[in-house]
N, C-alpha and C positions, 0 to 999 in steps of 0.2 A: 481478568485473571486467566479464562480460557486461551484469550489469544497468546498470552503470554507466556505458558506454558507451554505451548503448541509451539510456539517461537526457539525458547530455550530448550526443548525436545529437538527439534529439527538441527538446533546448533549444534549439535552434542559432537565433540571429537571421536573420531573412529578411537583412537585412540586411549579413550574414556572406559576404566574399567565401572563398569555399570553393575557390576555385584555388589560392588560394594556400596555403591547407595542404595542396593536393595537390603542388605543387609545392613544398612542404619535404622531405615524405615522401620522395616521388619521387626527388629529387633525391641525399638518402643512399642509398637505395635505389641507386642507381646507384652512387654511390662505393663501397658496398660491395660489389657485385657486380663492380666494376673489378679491384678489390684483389684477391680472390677470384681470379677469372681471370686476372690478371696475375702471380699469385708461381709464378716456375718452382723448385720446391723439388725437389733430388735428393741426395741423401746426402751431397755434396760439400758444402753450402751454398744459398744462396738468391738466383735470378738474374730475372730482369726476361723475361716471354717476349716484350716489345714490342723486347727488345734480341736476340731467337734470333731472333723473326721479322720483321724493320721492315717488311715491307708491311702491317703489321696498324696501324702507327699512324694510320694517316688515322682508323682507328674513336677515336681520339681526342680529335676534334672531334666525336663525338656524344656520348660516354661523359666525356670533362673536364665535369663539370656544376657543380662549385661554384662559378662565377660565378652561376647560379643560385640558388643557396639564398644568396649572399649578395642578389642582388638581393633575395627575399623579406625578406631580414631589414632591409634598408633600407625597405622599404615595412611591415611589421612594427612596428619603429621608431618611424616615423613616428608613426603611428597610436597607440600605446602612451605617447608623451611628451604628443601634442596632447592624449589624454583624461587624463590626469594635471594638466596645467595647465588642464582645465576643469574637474575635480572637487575643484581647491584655489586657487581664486581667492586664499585670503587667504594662501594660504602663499607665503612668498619662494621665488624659482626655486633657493636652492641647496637648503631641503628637498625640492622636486620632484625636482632633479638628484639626490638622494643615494635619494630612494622608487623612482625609472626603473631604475636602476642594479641596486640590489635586485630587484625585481619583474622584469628582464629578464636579471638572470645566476643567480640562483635556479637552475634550469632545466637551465642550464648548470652551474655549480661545484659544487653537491651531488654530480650521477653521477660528477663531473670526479674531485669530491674522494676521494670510493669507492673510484674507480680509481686513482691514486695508490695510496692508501693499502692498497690489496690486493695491487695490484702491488709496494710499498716491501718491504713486510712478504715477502711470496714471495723475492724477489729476495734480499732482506737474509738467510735463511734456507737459498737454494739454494747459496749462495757461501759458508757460512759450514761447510756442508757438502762442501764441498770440490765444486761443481758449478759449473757456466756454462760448458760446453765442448759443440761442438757444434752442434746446433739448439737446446738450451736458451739458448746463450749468444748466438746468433743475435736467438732468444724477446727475451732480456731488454733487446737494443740496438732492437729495430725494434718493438717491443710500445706505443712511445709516440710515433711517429713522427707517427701524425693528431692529434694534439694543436697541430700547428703550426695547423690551423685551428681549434679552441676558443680561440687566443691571438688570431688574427687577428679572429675574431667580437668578441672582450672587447674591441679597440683601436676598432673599427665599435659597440658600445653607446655608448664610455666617450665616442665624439666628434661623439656624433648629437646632440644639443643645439646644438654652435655648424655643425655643417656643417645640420641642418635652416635655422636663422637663415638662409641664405647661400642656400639653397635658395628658400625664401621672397622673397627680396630678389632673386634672379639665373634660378632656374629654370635652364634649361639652360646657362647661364652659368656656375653651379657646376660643372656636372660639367664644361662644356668647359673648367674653370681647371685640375680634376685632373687631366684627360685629356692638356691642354696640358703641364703639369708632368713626365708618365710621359714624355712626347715629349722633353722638355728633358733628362730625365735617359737615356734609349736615346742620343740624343744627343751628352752627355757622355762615356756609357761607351764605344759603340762608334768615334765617329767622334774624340773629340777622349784616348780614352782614359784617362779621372781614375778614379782606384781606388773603389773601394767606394762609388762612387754610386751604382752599381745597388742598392741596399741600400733607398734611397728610394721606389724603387718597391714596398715591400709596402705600401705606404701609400698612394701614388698611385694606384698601378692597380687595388687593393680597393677603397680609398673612391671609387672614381669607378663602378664596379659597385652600389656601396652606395647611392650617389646618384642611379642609378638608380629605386630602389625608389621614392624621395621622392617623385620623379616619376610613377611611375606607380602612390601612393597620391592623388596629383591628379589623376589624370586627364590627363599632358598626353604618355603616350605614344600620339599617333593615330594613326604610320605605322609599324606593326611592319614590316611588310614591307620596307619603306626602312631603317629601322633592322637589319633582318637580311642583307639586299641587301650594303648600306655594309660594313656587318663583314664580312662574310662574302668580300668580295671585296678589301678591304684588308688581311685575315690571308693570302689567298691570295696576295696579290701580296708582302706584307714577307716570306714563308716562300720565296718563288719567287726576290725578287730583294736579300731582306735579308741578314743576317747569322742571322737567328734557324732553327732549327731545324724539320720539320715536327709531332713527338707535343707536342702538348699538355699530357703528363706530364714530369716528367724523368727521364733515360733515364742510365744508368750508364756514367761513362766520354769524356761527351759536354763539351764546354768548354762551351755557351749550354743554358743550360734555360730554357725558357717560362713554370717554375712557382717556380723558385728561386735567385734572385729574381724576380719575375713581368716578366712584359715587356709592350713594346705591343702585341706578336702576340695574347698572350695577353688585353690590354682588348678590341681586335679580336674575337675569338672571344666574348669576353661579349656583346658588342653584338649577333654573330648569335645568339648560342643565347639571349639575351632578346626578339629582334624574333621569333623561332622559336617560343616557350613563347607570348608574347602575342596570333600568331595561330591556336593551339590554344585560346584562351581560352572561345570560346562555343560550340563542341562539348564540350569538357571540360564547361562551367559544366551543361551539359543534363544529362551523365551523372550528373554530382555531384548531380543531384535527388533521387536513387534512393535508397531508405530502404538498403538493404542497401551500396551502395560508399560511401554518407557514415558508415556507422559503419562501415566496414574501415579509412576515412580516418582516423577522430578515433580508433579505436583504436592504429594504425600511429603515431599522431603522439607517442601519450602512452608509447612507449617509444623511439622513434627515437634520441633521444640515448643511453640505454642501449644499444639495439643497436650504434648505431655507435661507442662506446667499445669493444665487446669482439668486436666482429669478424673484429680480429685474433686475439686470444686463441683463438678457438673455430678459426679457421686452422690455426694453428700447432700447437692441440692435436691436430686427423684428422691435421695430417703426421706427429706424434711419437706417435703412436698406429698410423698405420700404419707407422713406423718399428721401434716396439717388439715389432710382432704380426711382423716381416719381409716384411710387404707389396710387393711392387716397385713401385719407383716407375719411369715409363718417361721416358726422353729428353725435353726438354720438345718441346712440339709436334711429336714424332710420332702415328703413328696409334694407338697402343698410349696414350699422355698423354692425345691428344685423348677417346677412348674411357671414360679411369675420368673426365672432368670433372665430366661428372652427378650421378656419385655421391660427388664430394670436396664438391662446391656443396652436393649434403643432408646429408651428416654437420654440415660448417662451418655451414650454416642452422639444422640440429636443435639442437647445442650452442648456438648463438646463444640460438635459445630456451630453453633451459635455463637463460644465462646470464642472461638478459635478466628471464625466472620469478623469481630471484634478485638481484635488485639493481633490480628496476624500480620500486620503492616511493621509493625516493632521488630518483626523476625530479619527483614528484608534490610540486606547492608547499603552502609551509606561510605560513598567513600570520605578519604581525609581531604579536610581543606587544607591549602599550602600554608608549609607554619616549618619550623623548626626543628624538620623530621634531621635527624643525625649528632645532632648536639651533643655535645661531651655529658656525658649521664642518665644517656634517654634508655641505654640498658638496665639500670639498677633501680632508676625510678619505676620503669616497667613491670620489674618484678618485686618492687617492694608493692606496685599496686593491686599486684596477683596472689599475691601473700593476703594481704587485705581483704579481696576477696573471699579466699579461700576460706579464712577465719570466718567473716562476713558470714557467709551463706552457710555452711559449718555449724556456725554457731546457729542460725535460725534454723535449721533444720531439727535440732536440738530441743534447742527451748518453743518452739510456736510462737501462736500471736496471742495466747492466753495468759489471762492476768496481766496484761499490760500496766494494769494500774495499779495492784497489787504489789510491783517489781521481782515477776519471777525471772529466775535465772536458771539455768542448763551448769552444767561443768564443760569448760573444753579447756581439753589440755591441761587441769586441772585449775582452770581461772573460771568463775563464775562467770556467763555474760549474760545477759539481758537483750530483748528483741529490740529496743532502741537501738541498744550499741553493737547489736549482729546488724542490722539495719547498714548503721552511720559506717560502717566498715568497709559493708559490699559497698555502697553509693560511692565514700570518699577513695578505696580502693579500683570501681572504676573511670573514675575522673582520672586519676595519676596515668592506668593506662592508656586511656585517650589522651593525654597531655605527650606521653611518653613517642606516643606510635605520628602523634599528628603530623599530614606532610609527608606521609611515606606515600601516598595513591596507589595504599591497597585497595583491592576490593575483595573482600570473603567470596569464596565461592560460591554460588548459590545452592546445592545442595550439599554443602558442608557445614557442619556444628561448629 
């Protein structure tokens, strides 16, 4: 692993904006550290400490960072589709659309799929055993809950092809159409009251984040400071004089969340922590010179999606481990709480590593074997396996792995589904896009999602 690292380090194109895998890295890095510090877990159950303690939520407009890592992925994106349509002049854009697809959820759906399926397997085994009571049964409902963002990532690949088009043609015109859109639907919901519109906005107000990126794989963000200014003071003012809430996360109990379904507060807040990251760019870019943090970088990169798939897990397991040893747990955000965090953060971080030791080979792309890359329908199969997906994972984020045998169900989209058949989604959803992509000899980037 060391040499290898030290290899793909050394290989790195000058060329190579290297902020921008710092700011992938980074950026989970931070949600996982959120999570971490936010579960107030005590023998009773598992409570939110932004909800014992709310003056602590303002740190949630530093620590909400996944408008960032999508911005990366829109500039990402970008970049990924443009050199795919230059290295296949003669190919039609739907085998391009079905090789992007592949080569960019790779990356993504393998650890995805792992997890699933280690988790099905555990889950289907612990209940069948007469278990899921407790903090196991806690475990098994919130164990899939960050999965809502591997869906939302999958619907931002599956629609970077006609939202770049739009991007090219409109520039900042695109994003002001989504942006416009997020407004029309806050709109709807609060002021004129029409049900389940807010619903729209996981789309509005991500792809307009995502649209982002396009733009500043152009070049044409040149006033971060404006652009972080502008957000920054228009999230302060809708949180001060709006409807919408102040934490950035959502907070248990509360009627408006900022994250679910997202709101304009919350494109707001993108806009500053992007105008925020972009004028961090050329002291960052100096540091990233440095033979030693550019391979801390590329090696963080090539397991980050592992980590952050089981981060919970390695969580959940120091609590039920200090549970089963009779460890006390203290009050949350007492001084006694405050005192062990240190040492729950390095247990939670060591297992991480442990897990991460074991399932990190799944992260690493494999290219296509020669097959049938271009075939009349390898576009639509593609995306109908991205859809799939999306529902797939979506849906398990939703429901969990609890009561498996009981047959609970989640609502999505207003269809009931069940962790069987959020399962059988993702699975059969990504078989079609490996059917669709195979034979194009991609290979994913190695520190791309």
């Amino acid at each position: 692993m060391g040499s290898s690292v030290r290899e793909l380090a050394g290989a790195t194109p000058a060329t190579r904006d290297r902020y921008v895998d710092l700011l992938r890295v980074a950026s989970l890095g931070a949600v996982v550290l959120g999570h971490w510090l936010m579960a107030a877990v005590t023998p009773d159950g598992v409570g939110n400490l932004l909800a014992v303690v709310p003056a602590l939520q303002p740190l949630t407009w530093l620590l909400q960072v996944m408008p960032v890592f999508f911005f990366v992925g829109g500039f990402s994106h970008a970049l990924s589709y443009r050199s795919l349509l230059r290295k296949r002049p003669e190919g039609s854009e739907d085998s391009v659309y079905s090789a992007f697809l592949r080569a960019r959820l790779q990356r993504l759906l393998r650890p995805t799929t792992v997890f699933v399926l280690v988790w099905g397997a555990a889950a289907l085994l612990v209940q069948l055993l007469g278990g899921g009571g407790g903090l196991t049964g806690v475990t098994l409902r919130m164990v899939t809950q960050p999965l809502w963002f591997i869906g939302i990532y999958l619907a931002m690949v599956a629609f970077t092809p006609p939202l770049l088009k739009l991007h090219e043609r409109y520039g900042w015109g695109a994003f002001a159409g989504l942006a416009g859109a997020a407004v029309a639907v806050d709109v709807l919901r609060f002021a004129a009251g029409v049900p389940y519109v807010e619903f729209l906005n996981f789309a509005f107000v991500w792809l307009a984040v995502h649209q982002l990126g396009f733009l500043r794989a152009d070049g044409r963000i040149r006033r971060p400071a404006l652009l972080a200014g502008a957000g920054l003071v228009t999230a302060g003012a809708l949180v001060a004089f709006g409807p919408y809430p102040l934490s950035m996360v959502g907070m248990p109990g509360e009627k408006v969340s900022n994250m679910a379904p997202p709101t304009l507060a919350l494109l707001c807040h993108g806009l500053w922590l992007v105008g925020a990251v972009e004028l961090l760019r050329a002291p960052a870019a100096r540091l990233l010179e440095r033979p030693r943090v550019w391979r801390t970088v590329v090696a963080a990169n090539g397991v980050a999606m592992t980590a952050f798939l089981w981060h919970l897990t390695a969580m959940f397991g120091v609590y039920g481990a200090m549970l089963a040893l009779d460890v006390e747990l203290p009050a949350p955000a007492s001084a006694a709480w405050w005192a062990q965090v240190p040492l729950r953060i390095a247990l939670a971080a060591a297992l991480t590593a442990g897990l991460v030791a074991a399932f990190r080979a799944f992260e690493r792309p494999v290219s296509a074997p020669p097959g049938a890359a271009g075939a009349t329908g390898a576009g639509p199969l593609a995306a109908l396996g991205a859809t799939l997906c999306l529902l797939g994972v979506l849906g398990l984020s939703m429901v969990g792995f609890g009561g498996l045998l009981d047959g609970r169900t989640a609502l999505l989209i207003a269809i009931p589904v069940s962790a069987p058949a959020a399962v059988a989604m993702t699975l059969g959803g990504w078989l079609l896009v490996e059917r669709a992509g195979r034979g194009t000899g991609v290979r994913a980037g190695i520190q791309r999602p």
